[in-house]
N, C-alpha and C positions, 0 to 999 in steps of 0.2 A: 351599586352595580347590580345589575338584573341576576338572579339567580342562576342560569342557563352559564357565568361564570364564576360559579362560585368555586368548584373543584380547580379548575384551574391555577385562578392565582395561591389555593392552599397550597397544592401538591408542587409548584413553585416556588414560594416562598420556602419548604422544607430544603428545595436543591439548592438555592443560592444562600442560604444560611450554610450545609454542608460545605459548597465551596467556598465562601469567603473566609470560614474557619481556620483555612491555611494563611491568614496572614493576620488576623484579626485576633487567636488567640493569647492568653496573657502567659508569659512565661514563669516559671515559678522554681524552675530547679536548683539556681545559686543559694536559694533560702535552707531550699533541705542539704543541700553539700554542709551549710556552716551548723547546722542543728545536728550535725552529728559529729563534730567536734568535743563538745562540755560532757557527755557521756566519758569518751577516751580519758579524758583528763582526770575526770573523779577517780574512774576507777585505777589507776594508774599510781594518785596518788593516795586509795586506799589500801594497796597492796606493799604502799611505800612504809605504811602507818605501820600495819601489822608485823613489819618484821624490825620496825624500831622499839617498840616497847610503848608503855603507858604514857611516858613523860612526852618522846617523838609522838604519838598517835596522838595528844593534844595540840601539839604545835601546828601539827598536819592539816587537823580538824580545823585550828584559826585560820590558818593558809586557806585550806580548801574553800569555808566560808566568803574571806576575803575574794579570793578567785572567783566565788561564785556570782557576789554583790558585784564584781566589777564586769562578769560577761555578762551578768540581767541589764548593766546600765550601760553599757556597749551597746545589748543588742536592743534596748529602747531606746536610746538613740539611736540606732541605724533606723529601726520603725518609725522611730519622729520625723527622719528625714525624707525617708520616703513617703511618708502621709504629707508633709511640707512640702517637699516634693523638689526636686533637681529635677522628675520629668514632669511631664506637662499631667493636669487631673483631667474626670471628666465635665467638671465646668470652666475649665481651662478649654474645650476641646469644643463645648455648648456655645462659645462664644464663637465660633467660626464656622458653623452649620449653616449653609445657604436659607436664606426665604424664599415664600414662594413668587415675591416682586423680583427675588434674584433670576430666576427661572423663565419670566414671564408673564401677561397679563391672565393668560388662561389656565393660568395652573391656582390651585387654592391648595391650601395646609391639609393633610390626610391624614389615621392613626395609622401609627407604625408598625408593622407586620409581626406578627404571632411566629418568632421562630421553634413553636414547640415540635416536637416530634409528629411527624404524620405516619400513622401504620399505613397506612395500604402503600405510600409512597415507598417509605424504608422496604416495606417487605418485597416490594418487586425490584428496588433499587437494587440489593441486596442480592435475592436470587438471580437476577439477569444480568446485574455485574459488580460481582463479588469482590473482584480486588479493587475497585475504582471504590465501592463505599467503604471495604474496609478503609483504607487511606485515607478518606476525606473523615470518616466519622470517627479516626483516631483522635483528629486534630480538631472534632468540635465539642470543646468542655463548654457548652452554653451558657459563655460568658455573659454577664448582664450587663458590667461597670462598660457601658459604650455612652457616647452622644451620638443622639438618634433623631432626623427630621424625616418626615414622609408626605407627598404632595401626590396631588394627579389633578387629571382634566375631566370635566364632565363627559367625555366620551372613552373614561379605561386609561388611560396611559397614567401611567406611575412612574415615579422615581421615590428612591431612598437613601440615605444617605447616612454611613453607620461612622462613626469614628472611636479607635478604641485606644486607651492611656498606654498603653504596654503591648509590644507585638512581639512573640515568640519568633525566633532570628529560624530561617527555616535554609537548609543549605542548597545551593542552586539544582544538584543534582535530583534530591529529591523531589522539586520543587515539577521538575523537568518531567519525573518518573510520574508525579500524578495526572500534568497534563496528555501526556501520552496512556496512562488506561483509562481516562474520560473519554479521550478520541475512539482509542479503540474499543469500550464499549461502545460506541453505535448510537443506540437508541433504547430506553425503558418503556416500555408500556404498561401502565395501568387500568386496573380495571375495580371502577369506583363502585361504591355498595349503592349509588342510586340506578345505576344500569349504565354510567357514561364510560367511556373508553378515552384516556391521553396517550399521548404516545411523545415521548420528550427527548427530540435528537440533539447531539452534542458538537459543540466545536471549539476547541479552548488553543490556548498558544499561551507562554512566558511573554514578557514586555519587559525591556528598559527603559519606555519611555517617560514611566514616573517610579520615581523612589529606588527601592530596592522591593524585590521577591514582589513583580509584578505577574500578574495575571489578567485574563481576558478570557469571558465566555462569551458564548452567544448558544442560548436554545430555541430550536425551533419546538415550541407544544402546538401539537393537535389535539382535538378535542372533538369528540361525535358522541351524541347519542345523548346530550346535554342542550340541544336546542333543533331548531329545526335545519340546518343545516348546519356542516364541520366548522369549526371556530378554529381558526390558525392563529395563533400571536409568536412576537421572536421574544424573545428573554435577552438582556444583556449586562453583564457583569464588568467591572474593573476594582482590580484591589489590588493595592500594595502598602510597603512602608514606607516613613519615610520618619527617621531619626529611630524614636522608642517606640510611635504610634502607626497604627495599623488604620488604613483607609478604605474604604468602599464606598461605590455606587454603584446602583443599581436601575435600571429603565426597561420596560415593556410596552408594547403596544396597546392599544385601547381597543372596542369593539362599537360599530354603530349598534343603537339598541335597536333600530327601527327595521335594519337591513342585516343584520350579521355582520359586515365586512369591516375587516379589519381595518382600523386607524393605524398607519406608522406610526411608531416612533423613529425620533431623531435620534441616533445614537453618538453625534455628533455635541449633543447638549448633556451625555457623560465625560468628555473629554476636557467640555469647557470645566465642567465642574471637579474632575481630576488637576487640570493645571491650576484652579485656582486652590486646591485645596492644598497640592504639591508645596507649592509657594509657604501661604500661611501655616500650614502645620509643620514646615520643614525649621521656618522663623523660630516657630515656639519651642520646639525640640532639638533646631541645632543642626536635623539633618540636611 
């Protein structure tokens, strides 16, 4: 891709990682509820010890040990299980990631996008609309354990395709509350350290039409001062869940290199690839 877009697909990639976060992250809290059980217990039955005497504070101490050998092999068993897995892994998840023959003759195999942190992105995100990133970057612990395929066309257009083993259950209301300060922030603009200028306007809505805690974005990014004339592409988002797994793809528009102007995308060819994904991953986990 010609350099003229290079800032763009960064500062890009940084917002649709923030948004897919909402349904892509791993849940982790039932683990800490039970790990602060075996504390209670010990001390419970330390204080049981101390007021029986030498002889009881031995008995205790067997008890307590026994008790303790039995919650470590409880709870490596509950870990074996989960690593063995009731829900689906992520080469469990690797086996169901479209090709690029899935796609079409013009698309080829691409690497997958650097969801790291972008300063100049975050820091205008941030400043220009504070509650919409706070919210989205609560819920991005820049999970790794995903299955990841990335494609594009020789003229720009991409797609991506994340799938993640565990999706954190996010409640509708919430879900409802983030799409509505995405809206109403507007639009971010940045302003790149090469001298270019983006400006990335929003449009998001909830969806039932795949899984559960669906979502839908679409951004318009501009871009000036990055080539010889303004570079417009649209961004498009779909994520949800569907059983214990968390689904995304992702599609952008392409640029001619010769002319500027932008290549559509189909956003038509995220939906094919949401029902079939709906389908198969719903299979493996049930939902």
């Amino acid at each position: 891709m010609m350099s003229a877009m290079l800032h763009a697909p960064h500062h890009r990639r940084r917002l649709l990682a923030l948004l897919a976060a909402g349904t892509l992250v791993v849940a982790g809290c039932s683990e800490d509820g039970d790990g602060d059980a075996a504390p209670t217990t010990t001390e419970a039955a330390a204080t049981t010890t101390e007021a029986a005497g030498d002889e009881t504070e031995s008995e205790s101490e067997t008890e307590s040990e026994t008790e303790s050998e039995s919650e470590s092999e409880t709870e490596s068993e509950t870990e074996s299980e989960t690593e063995s897995g009731d829900g689906p892994t992520t080469s469990d998840l690797e086996a169901l990631l479209p090709t690029a023959e899935d796609l079409g003759p013009e698309w080829s195999d691409d690497t997958p996008s650097d969801d790291a942190s972008d300063p100049e992105f975050d820091a205008a995100f941030e400043e220009q609309c504070p509650e919409a990133f706070a919210f989205f970057e609560e819920l991005d612990d820049d999970d790794d354990d995903q299955a990841v395929a990335a494609f594009a066309t020789e003229d720009g257009q991409t797609v991506e395709v994340s799938l993640s083993p565990s999706a954190q259950t996010i409640e509708a209301d919430d879900l409802e509350t983030g799409v509505q300060l995405l809206n109403d922030c507007g639009e971010v603009t940045v302003e790149s350290s090469d001298g270019s200028t983006g400006t990335f306007a929003f449009e998001a809505n909830t969806t039932d039409e795949f899984g559960d805690q669906g979502i839908q974005v679409e951004i318009l990014a501009n871009v000036e001062g990055a080539a010889p004339q303004p570079i417009e592409i649209t961004l498009y988002a779909l994520s949800f869940r569907s059983g214990t797994a968390g689904v995304n793809v992702e599609g952008s528009d392409g640029v001619d290199e010769s002319t500027y102007e932008t290549v559509p995308f189909d956003p038509d060819l995220l939906i094919t690839l949401a029902e079939d994904l709906e389908t198969e991953v719903g299979e493996l986990t049930g939902g």
